[in-house]
N, CA, C and O atoms as a GROMACS GRO file, in nm:
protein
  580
    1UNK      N    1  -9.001   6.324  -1.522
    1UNK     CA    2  -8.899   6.424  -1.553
    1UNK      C    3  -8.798   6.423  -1.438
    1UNK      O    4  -8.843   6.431  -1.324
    2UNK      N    5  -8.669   6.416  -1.458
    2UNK     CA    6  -8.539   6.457  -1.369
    2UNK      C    7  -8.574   6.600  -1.284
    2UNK      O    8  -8.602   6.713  -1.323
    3UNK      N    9  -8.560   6.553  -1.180
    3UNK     CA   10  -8.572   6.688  -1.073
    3UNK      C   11  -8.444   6.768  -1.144
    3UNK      O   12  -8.474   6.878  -1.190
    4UNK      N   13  -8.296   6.721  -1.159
    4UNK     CA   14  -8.171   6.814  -1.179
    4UNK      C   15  -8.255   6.934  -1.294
    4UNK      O   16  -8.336   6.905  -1.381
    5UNK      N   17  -8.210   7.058  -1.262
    5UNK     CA   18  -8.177   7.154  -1.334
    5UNK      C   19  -8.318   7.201  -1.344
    5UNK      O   20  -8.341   7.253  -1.453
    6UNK      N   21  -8.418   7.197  -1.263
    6UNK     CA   22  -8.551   7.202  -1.276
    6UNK      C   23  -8.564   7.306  -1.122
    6UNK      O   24  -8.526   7.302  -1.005
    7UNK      N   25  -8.649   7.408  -1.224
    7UNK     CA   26  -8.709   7.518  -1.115
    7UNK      C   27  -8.877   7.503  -1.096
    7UNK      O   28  -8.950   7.464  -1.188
    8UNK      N   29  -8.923   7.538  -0.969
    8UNK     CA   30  -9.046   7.535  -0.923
    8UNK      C   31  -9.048   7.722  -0.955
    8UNK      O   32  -8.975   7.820  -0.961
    9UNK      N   33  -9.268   7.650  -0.974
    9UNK     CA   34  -9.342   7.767  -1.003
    9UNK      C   35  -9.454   7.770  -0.948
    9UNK      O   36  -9.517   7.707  -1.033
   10UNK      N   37  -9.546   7.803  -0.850
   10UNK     CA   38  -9.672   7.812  -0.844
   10UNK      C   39  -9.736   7.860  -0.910
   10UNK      O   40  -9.730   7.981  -0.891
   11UNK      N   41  -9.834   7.823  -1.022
   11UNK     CA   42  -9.962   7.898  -1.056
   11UNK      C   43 -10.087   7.822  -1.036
   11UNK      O   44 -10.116   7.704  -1.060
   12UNK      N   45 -10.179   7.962  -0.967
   12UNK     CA   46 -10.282   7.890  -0.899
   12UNK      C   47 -10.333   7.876  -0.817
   12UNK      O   48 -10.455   7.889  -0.804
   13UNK      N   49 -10.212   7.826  -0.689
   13UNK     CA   50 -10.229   7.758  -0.636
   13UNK      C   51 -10.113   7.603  -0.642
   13UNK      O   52 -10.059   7.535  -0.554
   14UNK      N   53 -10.116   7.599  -0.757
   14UNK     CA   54 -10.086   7.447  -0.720
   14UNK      C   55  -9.909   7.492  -0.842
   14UNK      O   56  -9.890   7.553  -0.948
   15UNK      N   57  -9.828   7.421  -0.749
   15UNK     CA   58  -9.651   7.407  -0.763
   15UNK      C   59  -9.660   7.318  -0.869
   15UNK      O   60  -9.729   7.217  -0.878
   16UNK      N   61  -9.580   7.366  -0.949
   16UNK     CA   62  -9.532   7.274  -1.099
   16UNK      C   63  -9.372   7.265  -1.082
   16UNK      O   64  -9.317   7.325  -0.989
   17UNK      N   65  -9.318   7.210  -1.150
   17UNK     CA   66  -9.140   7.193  -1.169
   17UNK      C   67  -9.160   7.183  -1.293
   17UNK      O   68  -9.252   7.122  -1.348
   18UNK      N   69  -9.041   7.266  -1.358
   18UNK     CA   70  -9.039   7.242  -1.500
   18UNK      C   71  -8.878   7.337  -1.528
   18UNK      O   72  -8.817   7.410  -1.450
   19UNK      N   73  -8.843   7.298  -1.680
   19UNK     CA   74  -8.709   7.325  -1.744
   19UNK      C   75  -8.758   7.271  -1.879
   19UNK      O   76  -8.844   7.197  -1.925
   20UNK      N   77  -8.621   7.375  -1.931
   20UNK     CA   78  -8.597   7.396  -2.111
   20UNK      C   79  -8.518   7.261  -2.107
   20UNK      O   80  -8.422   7.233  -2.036
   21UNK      N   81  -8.575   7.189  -2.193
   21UNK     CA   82  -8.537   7.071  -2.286
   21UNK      C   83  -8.351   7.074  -2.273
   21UNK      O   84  -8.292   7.176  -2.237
   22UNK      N   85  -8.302   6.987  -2.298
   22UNK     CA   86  -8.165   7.010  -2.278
   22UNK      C   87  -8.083   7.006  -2.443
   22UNK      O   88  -8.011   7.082  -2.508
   23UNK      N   89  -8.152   6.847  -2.464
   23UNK     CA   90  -8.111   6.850  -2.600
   23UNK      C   91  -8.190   6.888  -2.723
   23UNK      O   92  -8.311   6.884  -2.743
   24UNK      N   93  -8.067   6.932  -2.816
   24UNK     CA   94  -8.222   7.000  -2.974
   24UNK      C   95  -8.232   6.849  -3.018
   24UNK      O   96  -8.145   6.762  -3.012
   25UNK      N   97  -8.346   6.844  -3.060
   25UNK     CA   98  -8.418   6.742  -3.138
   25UNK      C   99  -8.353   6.785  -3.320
   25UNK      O  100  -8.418   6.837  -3.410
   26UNK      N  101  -8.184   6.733  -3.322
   26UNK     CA  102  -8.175   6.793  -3.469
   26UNK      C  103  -8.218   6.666  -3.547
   26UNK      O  104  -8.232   6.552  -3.502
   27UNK      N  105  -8.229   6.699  -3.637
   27UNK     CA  106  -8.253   6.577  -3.802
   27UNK      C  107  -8.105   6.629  -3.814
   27UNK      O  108  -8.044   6.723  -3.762
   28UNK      N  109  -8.051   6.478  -3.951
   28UNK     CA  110  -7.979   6.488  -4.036
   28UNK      C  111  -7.998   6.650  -4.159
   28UNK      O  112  -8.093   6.660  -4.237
   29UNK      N  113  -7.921   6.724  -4.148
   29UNK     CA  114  -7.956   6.824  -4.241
   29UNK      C  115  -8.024   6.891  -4.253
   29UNK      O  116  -8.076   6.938  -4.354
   30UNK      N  117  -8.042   6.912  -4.108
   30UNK     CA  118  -8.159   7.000  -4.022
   30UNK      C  119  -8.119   7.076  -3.899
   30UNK      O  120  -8.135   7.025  -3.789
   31UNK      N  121  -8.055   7.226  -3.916
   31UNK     CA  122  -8.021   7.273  -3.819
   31UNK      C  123  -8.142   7.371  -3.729
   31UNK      O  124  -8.110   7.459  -3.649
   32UNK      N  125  -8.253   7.341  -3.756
   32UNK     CA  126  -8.358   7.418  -3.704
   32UNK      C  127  -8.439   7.334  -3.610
   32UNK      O  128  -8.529   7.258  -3.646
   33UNK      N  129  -8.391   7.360  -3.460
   33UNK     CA  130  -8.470   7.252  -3.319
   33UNK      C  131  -8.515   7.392  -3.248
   33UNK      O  132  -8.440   7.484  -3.217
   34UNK      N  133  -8.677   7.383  -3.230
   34UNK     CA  134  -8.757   7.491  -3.194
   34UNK      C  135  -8.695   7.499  -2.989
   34UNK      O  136  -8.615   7.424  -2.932
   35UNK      N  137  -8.750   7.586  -2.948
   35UNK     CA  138  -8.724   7.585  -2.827
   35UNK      C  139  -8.825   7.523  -2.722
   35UNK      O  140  -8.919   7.594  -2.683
   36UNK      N  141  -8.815   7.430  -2.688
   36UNK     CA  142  -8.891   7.368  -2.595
   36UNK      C  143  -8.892   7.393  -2.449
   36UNK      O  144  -8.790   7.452  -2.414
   37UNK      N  145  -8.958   7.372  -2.369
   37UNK     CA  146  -8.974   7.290  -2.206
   37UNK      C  147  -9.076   7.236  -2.159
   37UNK      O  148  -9.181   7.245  -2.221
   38UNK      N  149  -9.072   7.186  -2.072
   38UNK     CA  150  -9.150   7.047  -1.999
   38UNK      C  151  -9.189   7.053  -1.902
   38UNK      O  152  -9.108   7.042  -1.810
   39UNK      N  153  -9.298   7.069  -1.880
   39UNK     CA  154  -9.367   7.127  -1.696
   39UNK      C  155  -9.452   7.007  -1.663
   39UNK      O  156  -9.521   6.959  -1.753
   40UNK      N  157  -9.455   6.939  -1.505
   40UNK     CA  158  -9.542   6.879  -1.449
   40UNK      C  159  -9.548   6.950  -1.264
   40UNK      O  160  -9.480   7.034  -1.206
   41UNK      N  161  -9.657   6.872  -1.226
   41UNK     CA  162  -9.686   6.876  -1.086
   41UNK      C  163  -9.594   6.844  -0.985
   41UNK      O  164  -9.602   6.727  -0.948
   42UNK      N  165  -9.486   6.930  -0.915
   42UNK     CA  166  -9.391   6.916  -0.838
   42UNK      C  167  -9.460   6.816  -0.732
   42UNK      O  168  -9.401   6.708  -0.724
   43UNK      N  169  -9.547   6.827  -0.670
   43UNK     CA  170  -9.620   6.701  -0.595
   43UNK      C  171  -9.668   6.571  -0.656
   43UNK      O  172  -9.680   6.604  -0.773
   44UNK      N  173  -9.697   6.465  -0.650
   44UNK     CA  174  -9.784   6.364  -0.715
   44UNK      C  175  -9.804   6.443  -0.875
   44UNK      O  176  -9.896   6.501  -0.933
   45UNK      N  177  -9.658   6.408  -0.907
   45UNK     CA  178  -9.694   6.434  -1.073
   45UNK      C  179  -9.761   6.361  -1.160
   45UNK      O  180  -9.796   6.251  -1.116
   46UNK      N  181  -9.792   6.384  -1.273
   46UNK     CA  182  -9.891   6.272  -1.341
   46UNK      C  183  -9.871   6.290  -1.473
   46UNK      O  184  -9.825   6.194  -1.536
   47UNK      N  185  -9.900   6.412  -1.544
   47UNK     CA  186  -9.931   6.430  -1.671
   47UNK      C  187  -9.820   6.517  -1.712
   47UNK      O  188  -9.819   6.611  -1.633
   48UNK      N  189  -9.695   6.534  -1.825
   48UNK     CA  190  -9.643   6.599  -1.830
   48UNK      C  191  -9.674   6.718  -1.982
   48UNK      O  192  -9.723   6.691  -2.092
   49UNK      N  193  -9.644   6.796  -1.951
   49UNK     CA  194  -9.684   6.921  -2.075
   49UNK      C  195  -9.550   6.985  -2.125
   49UNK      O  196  -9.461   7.046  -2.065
   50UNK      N  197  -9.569   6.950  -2.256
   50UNK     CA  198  -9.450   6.994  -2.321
   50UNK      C  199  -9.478   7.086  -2.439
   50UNK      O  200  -9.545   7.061  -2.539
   51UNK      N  201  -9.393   7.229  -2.396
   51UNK     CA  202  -9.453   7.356  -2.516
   51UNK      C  203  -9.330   7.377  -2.593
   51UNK      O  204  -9.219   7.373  -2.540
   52UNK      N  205  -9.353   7.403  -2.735
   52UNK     CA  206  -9.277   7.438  -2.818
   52UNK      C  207  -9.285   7.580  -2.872
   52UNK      O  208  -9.399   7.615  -2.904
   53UNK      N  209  -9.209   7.648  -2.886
   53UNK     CA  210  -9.210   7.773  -2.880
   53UNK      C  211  -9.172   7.809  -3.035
   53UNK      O  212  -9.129   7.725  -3.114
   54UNK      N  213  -9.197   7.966  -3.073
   54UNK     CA  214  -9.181   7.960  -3.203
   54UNK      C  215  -9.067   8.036  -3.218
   54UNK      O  216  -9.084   8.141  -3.282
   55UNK      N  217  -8.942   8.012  -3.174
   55UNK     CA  218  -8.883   8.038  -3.206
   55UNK      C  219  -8.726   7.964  -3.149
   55UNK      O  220  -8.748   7.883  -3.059
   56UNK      N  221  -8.603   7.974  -3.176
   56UNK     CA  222  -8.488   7.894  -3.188
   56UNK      C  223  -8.498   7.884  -3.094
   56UNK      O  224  -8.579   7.948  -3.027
   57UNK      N  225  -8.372   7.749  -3.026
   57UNK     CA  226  -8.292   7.736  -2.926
   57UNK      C  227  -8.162   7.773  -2.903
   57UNK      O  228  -8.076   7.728  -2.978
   58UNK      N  229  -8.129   7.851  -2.807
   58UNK     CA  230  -8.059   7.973  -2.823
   58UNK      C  231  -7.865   7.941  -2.867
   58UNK      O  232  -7.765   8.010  -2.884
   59UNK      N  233  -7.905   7.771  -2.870
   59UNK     CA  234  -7.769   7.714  -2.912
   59UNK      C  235  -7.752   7.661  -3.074
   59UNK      O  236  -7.672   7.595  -3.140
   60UNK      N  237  -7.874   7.730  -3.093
   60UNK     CA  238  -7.879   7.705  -3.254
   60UNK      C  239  -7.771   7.757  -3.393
   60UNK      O  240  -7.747   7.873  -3.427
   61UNK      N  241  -7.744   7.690  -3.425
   61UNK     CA  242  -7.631   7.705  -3.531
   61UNK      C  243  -7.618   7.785  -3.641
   61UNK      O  244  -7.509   7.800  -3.698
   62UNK      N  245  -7.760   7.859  -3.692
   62UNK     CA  246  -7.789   7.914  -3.768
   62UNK      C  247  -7.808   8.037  -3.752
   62UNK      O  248  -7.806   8.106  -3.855
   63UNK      N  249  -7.833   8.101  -3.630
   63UNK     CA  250  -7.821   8.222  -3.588
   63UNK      C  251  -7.968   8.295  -3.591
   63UNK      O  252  -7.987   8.411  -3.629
   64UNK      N  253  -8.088   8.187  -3.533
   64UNK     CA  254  -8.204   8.234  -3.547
   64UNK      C  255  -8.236   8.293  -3.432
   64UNK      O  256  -8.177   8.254  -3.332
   65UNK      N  257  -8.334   8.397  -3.419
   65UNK     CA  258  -8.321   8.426  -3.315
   65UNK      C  259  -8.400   8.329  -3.180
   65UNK      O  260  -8.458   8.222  -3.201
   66UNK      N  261  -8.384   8.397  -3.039
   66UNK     CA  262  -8.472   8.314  -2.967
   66UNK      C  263  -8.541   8.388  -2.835
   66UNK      O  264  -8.572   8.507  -2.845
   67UNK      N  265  -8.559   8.336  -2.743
   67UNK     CA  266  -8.616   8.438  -2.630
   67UNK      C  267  -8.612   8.325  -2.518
   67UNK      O  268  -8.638   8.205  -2.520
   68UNK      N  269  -8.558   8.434  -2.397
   68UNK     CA  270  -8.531   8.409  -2.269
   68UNK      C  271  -8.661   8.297  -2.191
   68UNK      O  272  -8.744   8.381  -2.156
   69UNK      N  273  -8.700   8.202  -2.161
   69UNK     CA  274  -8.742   8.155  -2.096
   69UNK      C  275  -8.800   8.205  -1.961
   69UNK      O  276  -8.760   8.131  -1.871
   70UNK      N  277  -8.880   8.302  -1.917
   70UNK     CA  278  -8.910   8.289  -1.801
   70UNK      C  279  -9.020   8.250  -1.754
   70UNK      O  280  -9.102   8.187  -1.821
   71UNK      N  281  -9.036   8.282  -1.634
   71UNK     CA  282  -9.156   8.225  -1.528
   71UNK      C  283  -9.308   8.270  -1.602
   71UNK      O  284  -9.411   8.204  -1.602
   72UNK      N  285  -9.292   8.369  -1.647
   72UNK     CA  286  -9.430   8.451  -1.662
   72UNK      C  287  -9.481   8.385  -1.815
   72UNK      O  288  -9.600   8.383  -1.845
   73UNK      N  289  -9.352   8.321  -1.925
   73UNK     CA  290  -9.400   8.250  -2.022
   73UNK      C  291  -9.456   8.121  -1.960
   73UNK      O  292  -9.562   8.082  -2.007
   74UNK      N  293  -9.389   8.035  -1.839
   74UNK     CA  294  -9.421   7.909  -1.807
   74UNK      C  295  -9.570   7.862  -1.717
   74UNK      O  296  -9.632   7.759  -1.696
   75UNK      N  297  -9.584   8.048  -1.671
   75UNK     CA  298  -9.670   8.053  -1.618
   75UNK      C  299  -9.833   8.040  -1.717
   75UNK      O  300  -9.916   7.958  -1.678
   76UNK      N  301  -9.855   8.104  -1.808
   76UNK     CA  302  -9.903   8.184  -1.902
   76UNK      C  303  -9.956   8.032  -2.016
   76UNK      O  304 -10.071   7.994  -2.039
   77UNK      N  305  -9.838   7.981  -2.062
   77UNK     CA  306  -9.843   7.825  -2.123
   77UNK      C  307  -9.953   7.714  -1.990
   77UNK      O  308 -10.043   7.632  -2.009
   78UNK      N  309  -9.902   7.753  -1.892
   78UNK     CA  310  -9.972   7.639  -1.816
   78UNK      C  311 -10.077   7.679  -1.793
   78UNK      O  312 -10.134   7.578  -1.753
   79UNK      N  313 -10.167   7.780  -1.789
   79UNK     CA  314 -10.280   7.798  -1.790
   79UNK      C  315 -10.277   7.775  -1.916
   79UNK      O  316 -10.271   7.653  -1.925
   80UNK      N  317 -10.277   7.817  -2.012
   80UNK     CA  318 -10.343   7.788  -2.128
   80UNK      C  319 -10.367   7.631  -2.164
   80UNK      O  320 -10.476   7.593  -2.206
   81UNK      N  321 -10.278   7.558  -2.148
   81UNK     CA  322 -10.268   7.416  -2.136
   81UNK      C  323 -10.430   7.351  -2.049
   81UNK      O  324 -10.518   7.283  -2.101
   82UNK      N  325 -10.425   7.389  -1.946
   82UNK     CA  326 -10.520   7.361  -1.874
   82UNK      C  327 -10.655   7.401  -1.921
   82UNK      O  328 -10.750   7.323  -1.913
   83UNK      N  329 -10.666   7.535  -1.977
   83UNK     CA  330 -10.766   7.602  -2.059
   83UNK      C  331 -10.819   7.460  -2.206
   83UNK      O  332 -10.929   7.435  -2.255
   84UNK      N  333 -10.717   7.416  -2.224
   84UNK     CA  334 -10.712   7.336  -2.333
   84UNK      C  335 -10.739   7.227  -2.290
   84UNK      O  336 -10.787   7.143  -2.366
   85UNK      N  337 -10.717   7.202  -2.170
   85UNK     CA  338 -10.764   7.014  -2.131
   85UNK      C  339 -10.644   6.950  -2.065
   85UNK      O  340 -10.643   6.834  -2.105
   86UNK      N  341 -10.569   6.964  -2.005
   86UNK     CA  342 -10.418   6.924  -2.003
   86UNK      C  343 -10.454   6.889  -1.814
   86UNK      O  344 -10.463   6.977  -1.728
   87UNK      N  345 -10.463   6.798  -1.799
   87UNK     CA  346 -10.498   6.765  -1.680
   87UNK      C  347 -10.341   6.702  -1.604
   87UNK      O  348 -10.270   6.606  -1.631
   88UNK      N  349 -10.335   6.794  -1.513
   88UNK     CA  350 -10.173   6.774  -1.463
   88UNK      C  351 -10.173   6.636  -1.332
   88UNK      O  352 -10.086   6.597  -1.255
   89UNK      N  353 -10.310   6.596  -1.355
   89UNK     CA  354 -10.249   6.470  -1.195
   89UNK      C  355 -10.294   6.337  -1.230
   89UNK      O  356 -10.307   6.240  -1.156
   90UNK      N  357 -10.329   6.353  -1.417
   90UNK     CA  358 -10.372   6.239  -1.479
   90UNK      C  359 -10.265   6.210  -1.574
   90UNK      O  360 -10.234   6.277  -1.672
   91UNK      N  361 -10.183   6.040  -1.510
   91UNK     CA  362 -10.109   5.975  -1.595
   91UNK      C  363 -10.108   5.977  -1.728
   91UNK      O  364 -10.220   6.014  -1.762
   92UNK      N  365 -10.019   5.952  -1.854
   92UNK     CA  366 -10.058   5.901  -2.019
   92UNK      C  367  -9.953   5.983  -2.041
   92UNK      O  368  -9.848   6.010  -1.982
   93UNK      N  369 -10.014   6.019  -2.150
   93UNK     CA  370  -9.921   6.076  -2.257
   93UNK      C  371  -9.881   6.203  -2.266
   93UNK      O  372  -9.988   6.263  -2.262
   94UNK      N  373  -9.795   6.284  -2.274
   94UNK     CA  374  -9.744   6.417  -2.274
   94UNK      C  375  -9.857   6.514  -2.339
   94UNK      O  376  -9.928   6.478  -2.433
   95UNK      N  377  -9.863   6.601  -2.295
   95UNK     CA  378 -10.003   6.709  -2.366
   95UNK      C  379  -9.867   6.816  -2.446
   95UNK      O  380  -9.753   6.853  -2.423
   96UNK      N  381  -9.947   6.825  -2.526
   96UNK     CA  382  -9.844   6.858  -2.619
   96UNK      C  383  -9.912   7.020  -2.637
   96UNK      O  384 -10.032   7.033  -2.660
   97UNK      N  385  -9.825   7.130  -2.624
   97UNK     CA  386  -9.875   7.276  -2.646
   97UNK      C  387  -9.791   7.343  -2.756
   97UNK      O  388  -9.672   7.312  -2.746
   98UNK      N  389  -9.816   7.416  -2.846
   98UNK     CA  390  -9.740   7.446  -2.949
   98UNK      C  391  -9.796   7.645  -2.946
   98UNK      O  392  -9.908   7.697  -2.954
   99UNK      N  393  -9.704   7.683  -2.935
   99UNK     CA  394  -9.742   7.818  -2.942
   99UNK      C  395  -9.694   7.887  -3.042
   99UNK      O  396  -9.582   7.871  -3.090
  100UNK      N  397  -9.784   7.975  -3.082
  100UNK     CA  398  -9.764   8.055  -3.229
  100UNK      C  399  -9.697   8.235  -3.194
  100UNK      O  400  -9.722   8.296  -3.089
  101UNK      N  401  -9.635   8.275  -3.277
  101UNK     CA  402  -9.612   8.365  -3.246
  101UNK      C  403  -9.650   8.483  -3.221
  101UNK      O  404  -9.582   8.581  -3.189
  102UNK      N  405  -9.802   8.469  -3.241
  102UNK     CA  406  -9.886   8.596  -3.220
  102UNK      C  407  -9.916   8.556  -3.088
  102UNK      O  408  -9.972   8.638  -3.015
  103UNK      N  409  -9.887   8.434  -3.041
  103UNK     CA  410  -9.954   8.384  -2.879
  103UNK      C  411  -9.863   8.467  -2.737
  103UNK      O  412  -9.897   8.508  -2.626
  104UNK      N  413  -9.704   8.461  -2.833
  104UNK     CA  414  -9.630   8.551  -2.692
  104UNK      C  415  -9.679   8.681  -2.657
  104UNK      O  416  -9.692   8.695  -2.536
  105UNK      N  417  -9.710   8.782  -2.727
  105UNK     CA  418  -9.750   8.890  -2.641
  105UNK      C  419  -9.824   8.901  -2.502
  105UNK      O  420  -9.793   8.953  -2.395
  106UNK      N  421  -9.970   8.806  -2.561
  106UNK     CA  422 -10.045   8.772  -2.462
  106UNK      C  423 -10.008   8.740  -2.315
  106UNK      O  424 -10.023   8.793  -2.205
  107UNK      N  425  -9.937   8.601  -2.380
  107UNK     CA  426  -9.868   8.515  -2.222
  107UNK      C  427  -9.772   8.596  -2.178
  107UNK      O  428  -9.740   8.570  -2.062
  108UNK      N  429  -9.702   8.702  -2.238
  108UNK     CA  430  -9.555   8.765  -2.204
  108UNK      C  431  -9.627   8.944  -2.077
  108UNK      O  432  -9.588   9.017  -1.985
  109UNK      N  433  -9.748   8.922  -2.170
  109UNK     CA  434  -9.786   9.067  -2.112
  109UNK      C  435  -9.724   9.164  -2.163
  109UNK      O  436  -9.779   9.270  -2.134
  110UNK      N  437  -9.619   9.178  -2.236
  110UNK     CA  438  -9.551   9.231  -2.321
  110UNK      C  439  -9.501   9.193  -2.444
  110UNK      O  440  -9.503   9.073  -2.471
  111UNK      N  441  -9.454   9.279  -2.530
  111UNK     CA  442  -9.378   9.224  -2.666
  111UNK      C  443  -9.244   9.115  -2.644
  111UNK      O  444  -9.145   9.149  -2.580
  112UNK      N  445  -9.258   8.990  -2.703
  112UNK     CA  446  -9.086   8.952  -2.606
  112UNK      C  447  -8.997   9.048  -2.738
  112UNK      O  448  -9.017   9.102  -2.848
  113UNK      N  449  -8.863   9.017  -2.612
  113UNK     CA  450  -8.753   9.047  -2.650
  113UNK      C  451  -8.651   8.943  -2.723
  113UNK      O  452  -8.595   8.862  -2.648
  114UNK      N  453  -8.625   8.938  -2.850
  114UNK     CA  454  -8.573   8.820  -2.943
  114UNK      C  455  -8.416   8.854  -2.864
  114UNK      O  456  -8.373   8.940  -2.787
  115UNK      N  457  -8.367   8.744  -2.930
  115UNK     CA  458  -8.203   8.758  -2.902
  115UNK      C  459  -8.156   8.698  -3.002
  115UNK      O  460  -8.220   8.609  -3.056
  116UNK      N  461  -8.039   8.734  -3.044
  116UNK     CA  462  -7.987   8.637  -3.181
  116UNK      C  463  -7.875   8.601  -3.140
  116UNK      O  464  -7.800   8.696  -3.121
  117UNK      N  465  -7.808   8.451  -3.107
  117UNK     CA  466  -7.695   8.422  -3.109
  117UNK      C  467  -7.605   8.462  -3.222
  117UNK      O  468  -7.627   8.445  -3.342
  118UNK      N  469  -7.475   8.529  -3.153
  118UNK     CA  470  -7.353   8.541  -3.201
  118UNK      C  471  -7.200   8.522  -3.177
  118UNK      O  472  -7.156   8.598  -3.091
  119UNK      N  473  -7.142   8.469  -3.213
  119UNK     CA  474  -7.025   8.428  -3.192
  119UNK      C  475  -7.020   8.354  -3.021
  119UNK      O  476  -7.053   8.242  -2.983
  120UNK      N  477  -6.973   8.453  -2.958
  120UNK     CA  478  -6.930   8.390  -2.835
  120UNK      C  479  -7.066   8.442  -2.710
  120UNK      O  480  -7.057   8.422  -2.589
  121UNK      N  481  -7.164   8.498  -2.767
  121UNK     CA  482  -7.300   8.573  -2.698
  121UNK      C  483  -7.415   8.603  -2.735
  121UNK      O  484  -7.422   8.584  -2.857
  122UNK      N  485  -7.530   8.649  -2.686
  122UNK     CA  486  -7.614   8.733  -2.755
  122UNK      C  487  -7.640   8.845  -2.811
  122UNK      O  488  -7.596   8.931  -2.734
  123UNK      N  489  -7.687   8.895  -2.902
  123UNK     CA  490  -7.737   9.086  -2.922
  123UNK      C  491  -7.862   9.024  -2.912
  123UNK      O  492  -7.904   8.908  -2.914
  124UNK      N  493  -7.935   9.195  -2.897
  124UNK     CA  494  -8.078   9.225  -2.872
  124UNK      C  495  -8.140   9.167  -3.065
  124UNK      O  496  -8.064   9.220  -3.147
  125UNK      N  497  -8.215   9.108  -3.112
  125UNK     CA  498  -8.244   9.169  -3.230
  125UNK      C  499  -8.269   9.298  -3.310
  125UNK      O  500  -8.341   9.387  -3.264
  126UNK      N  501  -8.216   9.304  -3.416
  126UNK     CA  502  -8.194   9.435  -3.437
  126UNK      C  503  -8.097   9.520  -3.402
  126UNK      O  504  -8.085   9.639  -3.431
  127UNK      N  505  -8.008   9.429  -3.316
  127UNK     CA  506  -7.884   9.526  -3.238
  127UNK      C  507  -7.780   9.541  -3.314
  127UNK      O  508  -7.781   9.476  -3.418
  128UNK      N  509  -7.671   9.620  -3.289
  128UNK     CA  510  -7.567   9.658  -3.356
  128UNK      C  511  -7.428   9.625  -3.252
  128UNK      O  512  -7.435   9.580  -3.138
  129UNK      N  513  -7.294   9.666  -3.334
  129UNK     CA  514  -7.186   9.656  -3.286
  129UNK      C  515  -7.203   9.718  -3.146
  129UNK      O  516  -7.107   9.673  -3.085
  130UNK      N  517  -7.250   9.772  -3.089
  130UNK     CA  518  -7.219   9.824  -2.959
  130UNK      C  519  -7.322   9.720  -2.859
  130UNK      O  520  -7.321   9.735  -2.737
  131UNK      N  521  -7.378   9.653  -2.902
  131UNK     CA  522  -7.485   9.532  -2.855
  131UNK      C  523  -7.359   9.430  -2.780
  131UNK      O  524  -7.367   9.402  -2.661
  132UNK      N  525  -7.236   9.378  -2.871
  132UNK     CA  526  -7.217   9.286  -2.857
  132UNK      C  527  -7.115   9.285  -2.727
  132UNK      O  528  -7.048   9.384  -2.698
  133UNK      N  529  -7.113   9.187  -2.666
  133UNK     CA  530  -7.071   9.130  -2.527
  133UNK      C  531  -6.905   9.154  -2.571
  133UNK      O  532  -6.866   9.128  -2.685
  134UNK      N  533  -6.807   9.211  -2.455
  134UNK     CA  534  -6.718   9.220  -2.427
  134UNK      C  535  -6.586   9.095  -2.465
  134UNK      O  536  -6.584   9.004  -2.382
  135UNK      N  537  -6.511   9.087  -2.545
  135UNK     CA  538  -6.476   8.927  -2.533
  135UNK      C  539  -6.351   8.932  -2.408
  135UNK      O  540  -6.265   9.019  -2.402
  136UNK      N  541  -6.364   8.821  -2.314
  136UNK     CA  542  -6.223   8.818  -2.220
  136UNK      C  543  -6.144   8.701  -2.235
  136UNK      O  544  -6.157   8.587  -2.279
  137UNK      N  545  -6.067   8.765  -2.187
  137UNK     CA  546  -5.871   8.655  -2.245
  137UNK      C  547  -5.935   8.517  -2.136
  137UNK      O  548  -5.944   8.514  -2.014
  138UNK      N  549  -5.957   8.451  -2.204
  138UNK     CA  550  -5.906   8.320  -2.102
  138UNK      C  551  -5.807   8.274  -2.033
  138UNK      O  552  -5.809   8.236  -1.916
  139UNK      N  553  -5.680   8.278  -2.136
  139UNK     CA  554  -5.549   8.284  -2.055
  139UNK      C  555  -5.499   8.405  -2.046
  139UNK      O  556  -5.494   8.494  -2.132
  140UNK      N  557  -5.442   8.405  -1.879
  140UNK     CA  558  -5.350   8.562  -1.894
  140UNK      C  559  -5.202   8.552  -1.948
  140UNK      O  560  -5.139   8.455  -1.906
  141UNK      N  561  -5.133   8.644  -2.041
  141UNK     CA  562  -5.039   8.624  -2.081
  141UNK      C  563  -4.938   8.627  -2.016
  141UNK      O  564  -4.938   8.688  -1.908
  142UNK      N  565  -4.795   8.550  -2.074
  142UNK     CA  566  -4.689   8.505  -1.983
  142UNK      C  567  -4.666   8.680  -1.940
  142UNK      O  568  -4.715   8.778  -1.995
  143UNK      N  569  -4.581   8.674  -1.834
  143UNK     CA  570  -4.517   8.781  -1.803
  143UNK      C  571  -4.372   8.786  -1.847
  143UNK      O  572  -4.286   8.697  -1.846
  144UNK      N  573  -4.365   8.914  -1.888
  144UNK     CA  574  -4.217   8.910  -1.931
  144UNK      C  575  -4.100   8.928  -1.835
  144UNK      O  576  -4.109   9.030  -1.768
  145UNK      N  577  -4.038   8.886  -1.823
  145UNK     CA  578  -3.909   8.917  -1.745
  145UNK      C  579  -3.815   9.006  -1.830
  145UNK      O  580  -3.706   9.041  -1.785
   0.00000   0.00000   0.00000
């Protein structure tokens, strides 16, 4: 995995590096690419683990919803991974983790919080007109003389 754009995490004990997938995996006539990322051993990496999440990527076209990526999901996946067999300093093939949606509470410690892309931002799911993000002028207009 590319160090660029990749944050470190300890759990454990032992430092992982990992990041959200960059590109969606679309099909032809298929606007639905789940949300992924990819964690290995920031030291003598070996085995990489890649979780798919059940829900969009937040650049998704369709307006599904999705959820914030943090430490405490990446944390939460990598134990479970390991729970499962996912041996992080043994070479091969990607360990593949697929999480269901009854699985986030658990790993989240809380309910997550969905987000639904819109137009130029996010709302909360379930949110309304007062949810939505401010829009600003890109260009400032000429001045009049």
């Amino acid at each position: 995995m590319p160090k660029k754009d990749t944050r470190l995490i300890t759990v454990d004990g032992t430092t992982f590096r990992w990041r959200v997938s960059h590109r969606p995996a679309y099909r032809k006539g298929d606007d639905r690419a789940p949300l992924r990322f990819v964690v290995e051993r920031a030291e003598e990496p070996g085995g990489v683990l890649q979780v798919s999440l059940p829900c969009a990527r937040p650049d998704n076209w369709v307006g599904e919803r999705t959820i914030v990526v943090r430490p405490v999901l990446v944390a939460g996946c990598v134990r479970r991974a390991i729970e499962q067999g996912w041996d992080a300093g043994r070479p091969g093939p990607a360990f593949t983790l697929s999480i269901a949606e009854d699985d986030l509470t658990p790993l989240l410690g809380e309910a997550p919080e969905y987000l639904v892309p819109f137009l130029w931002g996010m709302i909360p799911e379930g949110g309304g007109i007062k949810d939505l993000p401010r829009a600003t002028q890109i260009w400032p207009r000429q001045a009049e003389h």
